[in-house]
Each structure stands twice: as C-alpha cells, then as structure tokens.
N, C-alpha and C positions, 0 to 999 in steps of 0.2 A: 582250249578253254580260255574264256574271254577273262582279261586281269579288271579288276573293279578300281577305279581309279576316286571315289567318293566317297565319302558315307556322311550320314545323318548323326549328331551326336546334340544333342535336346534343342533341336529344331534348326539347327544351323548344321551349314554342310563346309564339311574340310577334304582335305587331301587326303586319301588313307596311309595312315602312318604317319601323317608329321600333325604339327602345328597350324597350317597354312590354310587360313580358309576361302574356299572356292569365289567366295563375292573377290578375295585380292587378285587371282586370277581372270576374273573375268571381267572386274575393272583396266586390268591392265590392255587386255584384250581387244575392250571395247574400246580403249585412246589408243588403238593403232599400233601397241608394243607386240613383236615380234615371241614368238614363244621364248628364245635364246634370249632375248631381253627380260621377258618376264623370271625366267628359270636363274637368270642372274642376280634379279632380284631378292630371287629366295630361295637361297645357295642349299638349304636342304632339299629340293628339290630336283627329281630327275627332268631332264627334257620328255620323257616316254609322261611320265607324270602332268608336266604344263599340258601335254600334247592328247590326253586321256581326261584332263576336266575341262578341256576346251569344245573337245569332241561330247563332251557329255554335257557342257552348257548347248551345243549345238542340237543338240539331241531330244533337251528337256528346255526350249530358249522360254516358251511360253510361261511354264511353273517358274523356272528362276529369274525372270522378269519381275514377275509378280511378287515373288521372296524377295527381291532385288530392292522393290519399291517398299513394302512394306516394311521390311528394317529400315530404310531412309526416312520413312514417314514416324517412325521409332522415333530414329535419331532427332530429326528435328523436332517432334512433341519433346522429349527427353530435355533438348538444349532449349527449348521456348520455358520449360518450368525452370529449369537453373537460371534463366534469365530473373525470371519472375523472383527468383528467392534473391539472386545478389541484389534485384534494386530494393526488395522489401528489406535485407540486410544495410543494405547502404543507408534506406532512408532512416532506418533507428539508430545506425551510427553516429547519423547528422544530426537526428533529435539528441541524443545523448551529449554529443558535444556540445551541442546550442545548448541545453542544461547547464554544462558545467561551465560555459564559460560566463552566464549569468548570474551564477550563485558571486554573495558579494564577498 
C-alpha cells in the first residue's frame, strides 16, 4: 500500500501530519537543497516525507507550477495593495502634521 505523502487542506497542500507546507519543500528543492538539507530545515519532518512531496511535486510538476505561480501572483497583488495603503497612510500623516504645525 502506497503511504500519501500530501494533502489538500483549503486549497493549499502540506505535508501529511505536520505543519509544513509543500510550496517550502519544493522551493527548497528547486534552489538545489538536498533532501537532508531541506529535512533539516524542518526538523518535524521525516527524510521518507521530504523524499514523498518531492516525488509527488515530480509526479504533479505541471498543477503545482501553476499552484506555485498563482499564490505568488497572490502574494505580490496582496503586497502591491499594502503598498498602496502605507503611502495613502503616510500621505495623511504628512497632511496631518503639516496642520498642526501651522496652527498659530
């Protein structure tokens, strides 16, 4: 019986049974870290484990590419609006003091 080394948990894929999720294994993977490298990274996990979502990004490279890009494409819409809000913050702090340092 083949052991499941993944699962799906609302739309993100982790390690089965920990914490760790598969994008950290498979970045590591993709800059050349060593399974034992990567497994040391993330001391709750087994070597059979790094060596079971590598095999399973290998397996599925296509879909978690595209998973892969699309959270990153998240990510940076996510950080381009926090942008947007510290400079819109900034700029009315700046109004605000220019206020007060006019009043007589």
């Amino acid at each position: 019986m083949a052991a499941e080394y993944i699962e799906d948990r609302e739309n993100n894929y982790f390690i089965c049974g920990s914490r760790v999720s598969l994008d950290s294994v498979v970045y590591g993977f993709l800059n050349g870290e060593s399974p034992e490298a990567i497994r040391d990274n993330f001391a709750t996990l087994s070597l059979e484990q790094v060596y079971g979502a590598i095999a399973y990004y290998l397996a599925h490279q296509v879909d978690i590419d595209r998973y892969l890009e699309t959270k990153q494409e998240d990510f940076e819409k996510a950080r381009h609006s926090q942008i947007h809000v510290s400079n819109g913050l900034r700029a009315r702090l700046l109004s605000a003091r220019e206020n007060l340092t006019r009043r007589p």
